[in-house]
C-alpha positions in Angstrom: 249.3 -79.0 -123.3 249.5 -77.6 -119.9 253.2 -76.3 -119.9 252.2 -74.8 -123.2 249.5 -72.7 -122.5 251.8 -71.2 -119.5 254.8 -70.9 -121.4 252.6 -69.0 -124.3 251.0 -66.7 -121.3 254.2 -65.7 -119.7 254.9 -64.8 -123.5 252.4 -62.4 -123.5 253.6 -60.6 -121.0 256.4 -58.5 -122.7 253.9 -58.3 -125.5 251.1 -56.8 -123.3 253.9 -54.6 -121.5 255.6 -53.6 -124.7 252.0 -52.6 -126.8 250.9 -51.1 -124.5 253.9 -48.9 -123.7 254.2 -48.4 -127.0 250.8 -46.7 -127.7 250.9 -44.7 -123.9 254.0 -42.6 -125.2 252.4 -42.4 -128.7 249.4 -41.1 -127.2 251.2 -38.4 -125.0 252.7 -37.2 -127.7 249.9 -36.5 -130.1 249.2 -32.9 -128.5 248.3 -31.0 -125.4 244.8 -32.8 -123.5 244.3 -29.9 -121.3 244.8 -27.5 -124.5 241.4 -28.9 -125.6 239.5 -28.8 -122.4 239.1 -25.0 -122.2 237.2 -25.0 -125.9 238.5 -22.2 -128.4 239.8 -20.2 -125.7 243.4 -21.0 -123.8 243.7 -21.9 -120.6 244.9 -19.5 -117.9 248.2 -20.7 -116.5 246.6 -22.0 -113.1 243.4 -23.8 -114.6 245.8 -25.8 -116.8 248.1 -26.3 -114.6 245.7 -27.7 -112.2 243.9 -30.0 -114.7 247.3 -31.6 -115.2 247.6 -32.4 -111.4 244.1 -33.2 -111.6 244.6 -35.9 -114.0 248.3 -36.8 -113.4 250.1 -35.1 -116.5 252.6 -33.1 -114.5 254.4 -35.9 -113.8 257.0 -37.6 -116.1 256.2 -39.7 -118.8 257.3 -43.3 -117.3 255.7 -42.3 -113.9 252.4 -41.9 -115.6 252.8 -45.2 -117.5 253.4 -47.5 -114.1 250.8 -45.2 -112.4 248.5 -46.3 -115.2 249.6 -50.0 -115.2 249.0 -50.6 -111.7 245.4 -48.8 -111.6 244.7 -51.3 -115.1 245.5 -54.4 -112.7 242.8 -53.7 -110.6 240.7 -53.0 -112.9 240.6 -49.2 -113.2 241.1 -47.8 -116.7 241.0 -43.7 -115.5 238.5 -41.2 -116.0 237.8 -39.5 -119.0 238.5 -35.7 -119.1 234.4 -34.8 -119.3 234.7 -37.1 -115.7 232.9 -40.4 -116.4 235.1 -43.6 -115.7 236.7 -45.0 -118.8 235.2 -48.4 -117.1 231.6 -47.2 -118.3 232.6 -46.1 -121.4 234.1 -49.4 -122.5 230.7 -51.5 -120.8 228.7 -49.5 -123.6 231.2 -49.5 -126.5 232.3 -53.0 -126.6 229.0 -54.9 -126.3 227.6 -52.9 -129.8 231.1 -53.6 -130.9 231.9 -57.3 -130.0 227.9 -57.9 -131.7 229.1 -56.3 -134.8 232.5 -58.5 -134.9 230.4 -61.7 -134.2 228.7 -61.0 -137.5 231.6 -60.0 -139.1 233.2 -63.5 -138.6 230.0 -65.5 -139.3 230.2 -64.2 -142.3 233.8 -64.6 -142.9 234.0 -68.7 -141.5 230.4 -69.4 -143.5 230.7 -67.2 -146.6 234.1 -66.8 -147.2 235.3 -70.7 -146.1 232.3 -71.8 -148.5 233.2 -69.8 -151.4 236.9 -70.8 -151.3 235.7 -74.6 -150.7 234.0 -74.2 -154.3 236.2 -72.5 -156.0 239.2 -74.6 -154.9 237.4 -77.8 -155.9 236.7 -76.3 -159.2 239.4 -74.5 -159.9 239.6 -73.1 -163.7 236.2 -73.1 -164.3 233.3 -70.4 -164.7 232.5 -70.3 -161.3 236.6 -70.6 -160.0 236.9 -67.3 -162.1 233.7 -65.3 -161.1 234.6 -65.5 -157.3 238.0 -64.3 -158.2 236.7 -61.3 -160.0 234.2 -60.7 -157.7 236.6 -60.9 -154.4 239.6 -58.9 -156.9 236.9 -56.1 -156.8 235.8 -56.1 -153.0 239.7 -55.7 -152.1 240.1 -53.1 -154.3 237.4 -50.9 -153.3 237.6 -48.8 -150.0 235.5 -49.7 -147.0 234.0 -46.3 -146.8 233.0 -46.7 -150.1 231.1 -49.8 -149.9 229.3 -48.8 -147.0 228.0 -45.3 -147.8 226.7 -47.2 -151.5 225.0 -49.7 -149.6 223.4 -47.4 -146.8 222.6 -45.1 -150.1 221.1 -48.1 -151.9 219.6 -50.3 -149.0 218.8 -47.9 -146.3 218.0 -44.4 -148.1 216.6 -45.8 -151.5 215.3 -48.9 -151.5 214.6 -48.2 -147.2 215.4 -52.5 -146.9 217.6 -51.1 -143.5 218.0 -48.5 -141.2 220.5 -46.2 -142.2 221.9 -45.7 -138.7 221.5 -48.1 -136.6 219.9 -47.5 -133.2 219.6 -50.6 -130.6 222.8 -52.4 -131.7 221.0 -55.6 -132.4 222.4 -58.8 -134.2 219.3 -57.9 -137.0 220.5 -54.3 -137.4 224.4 -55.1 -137.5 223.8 -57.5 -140.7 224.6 -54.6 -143.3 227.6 -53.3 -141.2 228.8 -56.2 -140.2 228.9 -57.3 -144.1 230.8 -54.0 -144.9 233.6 -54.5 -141.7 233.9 -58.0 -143.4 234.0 -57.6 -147.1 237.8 -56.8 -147.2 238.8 -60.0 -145.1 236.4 -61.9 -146.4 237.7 -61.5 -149.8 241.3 -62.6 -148.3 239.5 -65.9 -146.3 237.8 -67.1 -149.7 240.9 -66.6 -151.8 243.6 -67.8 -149.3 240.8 -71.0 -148.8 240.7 -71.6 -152.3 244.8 -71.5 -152.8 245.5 -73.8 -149.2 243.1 -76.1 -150.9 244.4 -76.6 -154.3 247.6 -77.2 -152.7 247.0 -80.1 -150.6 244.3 -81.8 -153.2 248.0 -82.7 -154.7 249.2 -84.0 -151.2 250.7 -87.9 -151.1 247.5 -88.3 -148.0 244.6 -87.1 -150.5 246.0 -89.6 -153.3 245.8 -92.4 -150.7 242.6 -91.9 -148.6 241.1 -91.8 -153.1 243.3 -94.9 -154.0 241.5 -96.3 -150.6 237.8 -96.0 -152.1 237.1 -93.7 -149.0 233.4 -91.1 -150.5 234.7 -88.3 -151.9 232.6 -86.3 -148.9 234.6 -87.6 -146.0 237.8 -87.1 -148.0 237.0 -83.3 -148.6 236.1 -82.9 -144.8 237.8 -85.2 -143.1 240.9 -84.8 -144.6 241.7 -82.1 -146.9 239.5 -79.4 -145.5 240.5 -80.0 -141.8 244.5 -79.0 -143.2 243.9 -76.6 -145.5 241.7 -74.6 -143.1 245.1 -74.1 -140.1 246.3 -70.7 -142.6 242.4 -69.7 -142.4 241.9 -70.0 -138.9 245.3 -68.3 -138.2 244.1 -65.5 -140.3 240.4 -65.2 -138.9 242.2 -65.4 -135.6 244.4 -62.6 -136.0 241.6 -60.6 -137.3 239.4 -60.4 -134.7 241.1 -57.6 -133.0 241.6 -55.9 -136.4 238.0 -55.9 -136.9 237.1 -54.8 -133.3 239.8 -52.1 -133.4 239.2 -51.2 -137.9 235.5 -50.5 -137.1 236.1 -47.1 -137.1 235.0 -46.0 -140.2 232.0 -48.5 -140.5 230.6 -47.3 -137.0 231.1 -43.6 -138.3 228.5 -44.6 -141.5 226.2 -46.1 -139.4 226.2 -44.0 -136.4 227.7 -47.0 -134.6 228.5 -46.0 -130.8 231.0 -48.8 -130.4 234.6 -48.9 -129.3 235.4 -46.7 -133.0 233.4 -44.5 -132.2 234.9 -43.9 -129.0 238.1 -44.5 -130.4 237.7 -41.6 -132.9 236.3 -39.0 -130.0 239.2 -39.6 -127.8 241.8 -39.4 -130.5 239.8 -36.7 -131.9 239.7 -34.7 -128.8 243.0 -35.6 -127.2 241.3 -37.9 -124.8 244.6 -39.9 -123.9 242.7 -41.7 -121.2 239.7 -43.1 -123.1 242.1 -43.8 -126.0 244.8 -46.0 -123.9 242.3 -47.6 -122.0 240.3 -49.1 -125.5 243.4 -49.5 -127.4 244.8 -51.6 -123.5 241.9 -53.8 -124.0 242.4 -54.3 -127.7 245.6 -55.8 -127.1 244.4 -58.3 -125.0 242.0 -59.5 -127.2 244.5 -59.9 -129.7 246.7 -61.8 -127.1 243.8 -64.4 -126.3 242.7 -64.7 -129.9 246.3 -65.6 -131.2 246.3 -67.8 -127.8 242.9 -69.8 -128.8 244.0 -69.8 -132.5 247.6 -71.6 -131.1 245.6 -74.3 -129.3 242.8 -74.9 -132.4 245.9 -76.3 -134.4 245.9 -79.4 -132.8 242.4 -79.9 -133.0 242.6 -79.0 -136.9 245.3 -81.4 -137.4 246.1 -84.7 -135.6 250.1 -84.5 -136.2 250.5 -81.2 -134.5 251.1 -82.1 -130.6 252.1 -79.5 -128.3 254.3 -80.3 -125.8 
């Protein structure tokens, strides 16, 4: 297990190196930053070319990216161009944000595993074909669009919410967090209900029935504990999707989270802000894929890793 876990972290190091490389030269070419710090109005010659020293930009393109690197080692992300460390930024953003993703998965793993436990036991019937219909129908409508209907219905109409959410807590996040979700959740109860009606047919479910074993600890115990690996590889995959999608929920719910500061940065050519969320994003894709890895063995006894 040991030689594993190192051999899938040196892995990760071209990955982190490459991702992030990849986004630093996509950023810095997405327009002039000093263009927008002067407003409306041009810069003169000397103020912009002192705002590039100031902040590094005269210098080429691969200099800036080690530059970068080695501050990010140490723990410095760079300063935004209003001058507050991207470091404070990110210790407001991701705390609203990582609360909203929490809920977001709850209701993915509880929900959506649940729904595509009873539908795949009871596939054909009534109920198999309601949830079908009903998660056809989430997938197909747009995120925005579920989200402004139910802060229109719940939060403006019937006033059950806020419609913009203030403190960030767990109890406010419950309507947004259902909207980040409803997509994926859709995709967890379907690809539950299809991993589960596959291995009900398996030669090991035949035999733990033909051994008298309760039907309980033969859903659980065996059939659930194999049919969830796909799941969890999705849900795992998905955590830094939903961290780094929240961009239009947190804009419907006046959300200050790591969208939020994600769309102000790419929307005012903030390179800085914008590699410096988009650097941590990566890692928390790295980690989750990493965890996700070592949860295999735990879901299934035949998978050893060496």
């Amino acid at each position: 297990m040991g030689r594993h876990v190192l051999r899938r972290l040196l892995q990760m190091i071209p990955v982190f190196v490459g991702a992030t490389l990849l986004i630093f030269l996509m950023v810095n070419v997405m327009g002039d930053p000093v263009a927008g710090l002067c407003g409306e109005r041009a810069c003169d010659p000397a103020t912009a070319a002192q705002l590039r020293r100031e902040f590094g930009l005269d210098q080429p393109v691969w200099r800036q990216y080690l530059t970068y690197m080695a501050k990010v080692f140490t723990g410095d992300f760079g300063t935004a161009f209003n001058g507050q460390p991207v470091t404070e930024l990110m210790a407001t953003a991701f705390p609203v944000t990582v609360r909203l993703t929490v809920v977001a998965v709850l209701f993915e793993v509880v929900v959506g595993v649940t729904l595509g436990v009873v539908t795949g036991l009871r596939r054909g019937r009534p109920v198999d074909t309601a949830v079908l219909l009903a998660t056809l129908v989430v997938i197909s409508v747009p995120t925005f669009v579920t989200g402004l209907l139910l802060q229109l219905l719940l939060g403006i109409k019937w006033q059950w919410i806020r419609p913009s959410v203030r403190a960030g807590g767990f109890d406010e996040l419950i309507v947004p967090g259902l909207v980040l979700a409803s997509v994926s959740l859709a995709y967890v109860t379907r690809l539950t209900r299809t991993s589960l009606a596959e291995n009900r047919r398996s030669d090991y479910v035949r035999t733990a029935v033909a051994k008298g074993l309760p039907r309980r600890r033969v859903v659980t115990r065996h059939l659930l504990r194999n049919s969830l690996i796909p799941v969890v590889t999705f849900i795992g995959t998905d955590i830094g999707a939903l961290m780094g999608g929240a961009i239009v929920t947190e804009r419907i719910f006046n959300i200050h989270g790591v969208g939020y500061q994600l769309y102000q940065g790419i929307l005012r050519q903030n390179s800085q802000t914008v590699v410096g969320f988009v650097t941590v994003l990566v890692l928390v894709f790295l980690v989750a894929n990493l965890l996700v890895d070592l949860l295999y063995a735990v879901l299934d006894p035949r998978i050893r890793h060496a």
